[in-house]
Backbone as JSON, one array per atom type, in Angstrom:
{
  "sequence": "XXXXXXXXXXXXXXXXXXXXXXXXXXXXXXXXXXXXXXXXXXXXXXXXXXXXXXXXXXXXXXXXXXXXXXXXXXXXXXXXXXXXXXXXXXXXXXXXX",
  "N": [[11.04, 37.77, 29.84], [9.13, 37.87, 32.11], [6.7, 39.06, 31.4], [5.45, 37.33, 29.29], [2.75, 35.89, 28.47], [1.76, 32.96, 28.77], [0.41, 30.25, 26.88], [-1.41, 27.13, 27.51], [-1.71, 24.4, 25.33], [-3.93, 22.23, 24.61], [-2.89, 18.74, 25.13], [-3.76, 17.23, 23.18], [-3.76, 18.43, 20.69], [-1.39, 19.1, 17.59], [2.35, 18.81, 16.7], [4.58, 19.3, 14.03], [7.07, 16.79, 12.92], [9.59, 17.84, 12.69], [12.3, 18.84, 15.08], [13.43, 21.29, 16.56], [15.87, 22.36, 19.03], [16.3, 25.36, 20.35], [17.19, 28.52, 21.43], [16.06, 30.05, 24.75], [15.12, 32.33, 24.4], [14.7, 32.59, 21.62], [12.97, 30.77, 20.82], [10.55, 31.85, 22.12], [10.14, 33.94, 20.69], [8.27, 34.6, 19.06], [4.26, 35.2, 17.67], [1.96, 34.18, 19.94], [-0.83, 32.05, 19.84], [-4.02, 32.14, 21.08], [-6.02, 29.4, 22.92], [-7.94, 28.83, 21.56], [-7.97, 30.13, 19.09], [-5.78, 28.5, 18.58], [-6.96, 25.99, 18.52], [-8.02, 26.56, 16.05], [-6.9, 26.48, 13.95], [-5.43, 24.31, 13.53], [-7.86, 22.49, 13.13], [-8.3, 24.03, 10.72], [-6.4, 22.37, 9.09], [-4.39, 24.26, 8.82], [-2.22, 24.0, 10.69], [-0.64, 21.14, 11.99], [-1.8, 18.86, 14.29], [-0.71, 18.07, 17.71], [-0.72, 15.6, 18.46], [0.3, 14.29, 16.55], [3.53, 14.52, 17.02], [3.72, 13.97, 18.89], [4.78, 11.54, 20.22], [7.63, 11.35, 19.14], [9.05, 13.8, 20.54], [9.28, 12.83, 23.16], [10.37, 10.44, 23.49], [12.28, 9.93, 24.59], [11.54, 9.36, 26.99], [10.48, 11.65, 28.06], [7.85, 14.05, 29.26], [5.69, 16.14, 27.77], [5.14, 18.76, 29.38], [4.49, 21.45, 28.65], [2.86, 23.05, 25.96], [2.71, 25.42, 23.2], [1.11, 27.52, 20.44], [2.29, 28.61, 17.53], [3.06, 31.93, 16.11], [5.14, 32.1, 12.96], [7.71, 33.74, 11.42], [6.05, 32.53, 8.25], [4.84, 30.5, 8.84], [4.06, 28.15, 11.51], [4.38, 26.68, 14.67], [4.78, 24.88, 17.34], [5.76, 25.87, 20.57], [7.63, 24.17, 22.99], [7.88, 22.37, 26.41], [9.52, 19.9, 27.73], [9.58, 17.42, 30.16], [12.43, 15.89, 30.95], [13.15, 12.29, 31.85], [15.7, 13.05, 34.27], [14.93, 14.73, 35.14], [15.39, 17.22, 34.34], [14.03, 19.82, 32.43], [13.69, 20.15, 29.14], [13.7, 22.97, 26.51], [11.98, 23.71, 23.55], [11.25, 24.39, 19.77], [9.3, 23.34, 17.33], [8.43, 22.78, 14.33], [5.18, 23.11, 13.02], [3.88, 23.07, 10.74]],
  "CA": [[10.08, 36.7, 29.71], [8.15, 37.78, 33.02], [5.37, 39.55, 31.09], [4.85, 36.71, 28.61], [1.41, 35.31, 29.21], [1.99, 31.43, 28.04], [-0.81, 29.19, 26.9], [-1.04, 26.05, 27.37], [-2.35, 24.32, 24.39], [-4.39, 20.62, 24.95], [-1.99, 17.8, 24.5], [-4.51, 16.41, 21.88], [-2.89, 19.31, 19.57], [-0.13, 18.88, 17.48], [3.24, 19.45, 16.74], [5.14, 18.53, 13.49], [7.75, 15.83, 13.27], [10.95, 18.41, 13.09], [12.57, 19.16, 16.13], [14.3, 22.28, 16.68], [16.6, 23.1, 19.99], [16.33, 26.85, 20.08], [17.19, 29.3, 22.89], [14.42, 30.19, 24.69], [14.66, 33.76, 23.84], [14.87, 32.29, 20.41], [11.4, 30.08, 20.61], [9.45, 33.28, 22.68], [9.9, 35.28, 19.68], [7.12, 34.48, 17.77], [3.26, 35.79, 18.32], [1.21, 33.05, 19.93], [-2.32, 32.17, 19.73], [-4.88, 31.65, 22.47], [-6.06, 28.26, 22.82], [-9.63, 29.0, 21.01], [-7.05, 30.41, 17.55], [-4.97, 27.14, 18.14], [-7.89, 24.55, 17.66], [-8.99, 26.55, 14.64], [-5.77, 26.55, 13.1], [-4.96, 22.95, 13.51], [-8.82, 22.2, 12.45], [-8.15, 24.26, 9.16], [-5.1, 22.33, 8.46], [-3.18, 25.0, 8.82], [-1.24, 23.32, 11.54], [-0.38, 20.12, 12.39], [-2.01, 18.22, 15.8], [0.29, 17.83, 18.81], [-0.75, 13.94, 18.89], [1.19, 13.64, 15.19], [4.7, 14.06, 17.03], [4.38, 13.67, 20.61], [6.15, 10.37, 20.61], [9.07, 11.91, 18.79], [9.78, 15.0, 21.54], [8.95, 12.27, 24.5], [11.06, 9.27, 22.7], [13.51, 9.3, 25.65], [10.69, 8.76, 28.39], [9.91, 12.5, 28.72], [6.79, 14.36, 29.35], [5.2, 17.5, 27.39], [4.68, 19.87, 30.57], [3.79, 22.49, 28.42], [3.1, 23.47, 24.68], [1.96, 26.67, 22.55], [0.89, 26.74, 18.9], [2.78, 30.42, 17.63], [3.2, 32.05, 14.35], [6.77, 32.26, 12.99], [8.09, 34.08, 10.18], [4.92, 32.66, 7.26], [4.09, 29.72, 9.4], [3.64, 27.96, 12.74], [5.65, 26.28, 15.31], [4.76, 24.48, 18.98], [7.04, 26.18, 21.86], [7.19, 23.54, 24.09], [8.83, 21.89, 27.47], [9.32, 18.87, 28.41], [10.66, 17.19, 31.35], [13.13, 14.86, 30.77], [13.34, 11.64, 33.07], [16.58, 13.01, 34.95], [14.22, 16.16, 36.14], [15.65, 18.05, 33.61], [12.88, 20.38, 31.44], [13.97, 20.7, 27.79], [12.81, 24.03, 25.73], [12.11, 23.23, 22.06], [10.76, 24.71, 19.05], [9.18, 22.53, 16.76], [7.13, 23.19, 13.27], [3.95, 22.84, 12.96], [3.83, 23.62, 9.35]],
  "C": [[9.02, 36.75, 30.8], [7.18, 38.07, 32.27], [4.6, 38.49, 29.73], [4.02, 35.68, 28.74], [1.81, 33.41, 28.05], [0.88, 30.52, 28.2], [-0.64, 27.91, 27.0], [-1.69, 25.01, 26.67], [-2.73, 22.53, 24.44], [-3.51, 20.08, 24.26], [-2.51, 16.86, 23.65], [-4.41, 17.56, 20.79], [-2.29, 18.79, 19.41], [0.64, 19.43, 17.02], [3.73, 18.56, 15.33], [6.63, 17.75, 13.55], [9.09, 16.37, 13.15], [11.14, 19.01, 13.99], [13.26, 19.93, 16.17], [14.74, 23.05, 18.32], [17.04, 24.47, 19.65], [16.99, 27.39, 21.87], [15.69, 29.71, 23.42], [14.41, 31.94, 24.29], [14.43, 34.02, 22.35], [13.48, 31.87, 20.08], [10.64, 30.74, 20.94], [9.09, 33.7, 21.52], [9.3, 35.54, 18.53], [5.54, 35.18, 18.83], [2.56, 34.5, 18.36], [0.14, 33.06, 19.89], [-2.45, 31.88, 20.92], [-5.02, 30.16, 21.92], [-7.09, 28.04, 21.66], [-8.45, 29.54, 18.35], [-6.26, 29.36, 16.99], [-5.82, 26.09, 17.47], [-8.17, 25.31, 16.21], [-8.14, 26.28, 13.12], [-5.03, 25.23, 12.6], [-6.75, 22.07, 12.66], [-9.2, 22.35, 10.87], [-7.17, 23.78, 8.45], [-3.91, 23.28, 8.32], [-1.81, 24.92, 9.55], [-1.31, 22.36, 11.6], [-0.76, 19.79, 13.92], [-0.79, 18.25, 16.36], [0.65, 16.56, 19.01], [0.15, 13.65, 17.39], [2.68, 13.78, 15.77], [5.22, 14.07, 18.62], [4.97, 12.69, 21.14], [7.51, 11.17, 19.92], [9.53, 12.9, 19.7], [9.72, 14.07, 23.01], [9.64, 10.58, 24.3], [12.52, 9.12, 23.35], [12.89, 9.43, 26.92], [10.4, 10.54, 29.33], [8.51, 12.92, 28.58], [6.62, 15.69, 29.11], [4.41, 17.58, 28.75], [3.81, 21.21, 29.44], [3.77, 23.09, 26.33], [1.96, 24.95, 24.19], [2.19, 26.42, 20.82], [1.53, 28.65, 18.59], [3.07, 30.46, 16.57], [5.03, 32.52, 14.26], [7.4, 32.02, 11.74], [5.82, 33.56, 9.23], [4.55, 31.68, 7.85], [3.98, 29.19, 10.89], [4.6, 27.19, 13.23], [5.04, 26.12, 16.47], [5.95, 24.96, 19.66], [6.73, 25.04, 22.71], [7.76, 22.98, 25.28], [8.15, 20.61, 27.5], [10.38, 18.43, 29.1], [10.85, 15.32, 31.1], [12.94, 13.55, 32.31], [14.33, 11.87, 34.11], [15.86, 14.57, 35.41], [14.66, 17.66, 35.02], [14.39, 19.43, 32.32], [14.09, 21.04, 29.76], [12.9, 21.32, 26.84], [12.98, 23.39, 24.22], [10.92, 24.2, 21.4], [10.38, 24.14, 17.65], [7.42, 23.07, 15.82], [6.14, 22.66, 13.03], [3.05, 22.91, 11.69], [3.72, 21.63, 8.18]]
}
């Protein structure tokens, strides 16, 4: 995972409303976009905003640190972290489809 360049995709993107606990070598393993491929992709409908389910991944008082918009299998998927209130950072993989 050192050489994987990770974007970090404006938290006025979104993510759709299924939540999937993956490994993280599990959620990496898609090809991600830049940030400039993410807006266009979420602009064409082809994805889902970040603001449509960021209360649902932050709905126990955590905070998206970090999200990516990434292709996976025929459609899309936010990698993202967030840090729990006990300091904790939880990895997730969540469709965007």
């Amino acid at each position: 995972m050192d050489t994987l360049k990770i974007l970090t995709v404006s938290l006025t993107m979104g993510i759709a409303p299924l939540v999937v606990q993956e490994s993280m070598t599990g959620a990496y393993a898609q090809d991600c976009l830049s940030n400039a491929q993410a807006s266009d992709a979420v602009r064409s409908g082809s994805a889902k905003p970040l603001s449509e389910i960021r209360r649902r991944v932050t709905q126990d008082g955590g905070k998206i640190v970090s999200a990516q918009l990434c292709l996976q299998g025929n459609g899309y998927v936010y990698v993202i972290s967030v840090l729990q209130p006990d300091g904790q950072v939880k990895n997730m993989s969540v469709s965007a489809d």
